[in-house]
C-alpha positions as CSV (number, residue, x, y, z in Angstrom):
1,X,-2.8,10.2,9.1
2,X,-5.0,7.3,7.4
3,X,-2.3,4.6,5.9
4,X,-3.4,2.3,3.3
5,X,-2.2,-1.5,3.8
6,X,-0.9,-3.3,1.5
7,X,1.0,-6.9,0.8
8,X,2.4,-8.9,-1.8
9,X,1.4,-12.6,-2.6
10,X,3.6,-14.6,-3.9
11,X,1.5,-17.5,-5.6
12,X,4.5,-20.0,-5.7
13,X,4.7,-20.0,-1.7
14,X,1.1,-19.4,-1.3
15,X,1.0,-16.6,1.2
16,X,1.2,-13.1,1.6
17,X,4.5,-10.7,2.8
18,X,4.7,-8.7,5.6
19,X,1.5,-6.0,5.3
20,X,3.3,-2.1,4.4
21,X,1.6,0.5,5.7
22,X,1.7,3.5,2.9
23,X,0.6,6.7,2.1
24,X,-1.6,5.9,-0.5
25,X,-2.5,3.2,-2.8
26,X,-1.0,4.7,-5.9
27,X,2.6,4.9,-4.4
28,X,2.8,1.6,-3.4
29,X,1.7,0.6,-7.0
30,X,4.2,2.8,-8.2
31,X,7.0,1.1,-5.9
32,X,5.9,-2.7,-6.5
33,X,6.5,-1.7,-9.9
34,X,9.6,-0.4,-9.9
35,X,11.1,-3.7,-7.4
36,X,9.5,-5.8,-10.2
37,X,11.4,-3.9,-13.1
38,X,14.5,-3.8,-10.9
39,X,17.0,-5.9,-12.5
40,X,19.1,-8.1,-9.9
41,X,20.0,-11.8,-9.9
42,X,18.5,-12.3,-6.5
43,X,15.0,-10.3,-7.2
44,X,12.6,-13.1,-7.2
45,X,9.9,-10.6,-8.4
46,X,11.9,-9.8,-11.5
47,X,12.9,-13.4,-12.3
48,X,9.2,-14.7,-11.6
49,X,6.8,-12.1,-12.2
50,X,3.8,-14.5,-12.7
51,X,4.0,-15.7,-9.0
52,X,4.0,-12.2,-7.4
53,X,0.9,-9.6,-7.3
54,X,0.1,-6.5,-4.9
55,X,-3.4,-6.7,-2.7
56,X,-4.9,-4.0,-0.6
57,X,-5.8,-5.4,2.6
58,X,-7.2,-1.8,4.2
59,X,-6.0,1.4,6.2
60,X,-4.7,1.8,9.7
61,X,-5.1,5.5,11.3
62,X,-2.4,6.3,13.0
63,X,-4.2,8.8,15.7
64,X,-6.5,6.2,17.2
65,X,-4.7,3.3,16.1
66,X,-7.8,1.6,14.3
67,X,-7.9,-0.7,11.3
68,X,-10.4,-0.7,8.9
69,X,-9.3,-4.1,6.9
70,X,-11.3,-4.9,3.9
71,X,-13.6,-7.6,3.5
72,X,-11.0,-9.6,1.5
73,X,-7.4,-8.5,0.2
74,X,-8.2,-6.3,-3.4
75,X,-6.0,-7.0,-6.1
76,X,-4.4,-3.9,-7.2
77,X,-1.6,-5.2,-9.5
78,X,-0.1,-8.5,-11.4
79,X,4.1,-8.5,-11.6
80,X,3.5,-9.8,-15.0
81,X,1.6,-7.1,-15.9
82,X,4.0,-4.2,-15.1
83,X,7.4,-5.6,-16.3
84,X,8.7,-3.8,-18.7
């Protein structure tokens, strides 16, 4: 199966998470979004939305074990600009 790769930057740090490995793109949109709108006292992403955003970085095939990373991360989507 092909996996997309994806990671979230956290501007305020200055570096990326730990790279996911999902089934598509869309999902992974999907569940950023939904930790963003999440409401918890300890949820960084919900209590700083302008620091965090979601980057492809590529896919990984999980038959021959091969990445095929992007020239440079892709920005897919902004915290800001999914709260609700």
């Amino acid at each position: 199966m092909l996996l997309q790769i994806v990671a979230v930057r956290d501007s305020a740090v200055g570096a990326f998470g730990q790279p996911q490995y999902v089934v598509s793109v869309g999902g992974a949109t999907r569940g950023f979004s939904d930790e963003v709108n999440r409401k918890d006292e300890r949820n960084a992403m919900n209590a700083h939305p302008e620091d965090f955003e979601l980057y492809h970085l590529g896919s990984y095939d999980d038959q021959t074990a091969g990445f095929d990373l992007l020239p440079s991360p892709v920005l897919v989507v902004r915290a800001k600009d999914v709260l609700k």
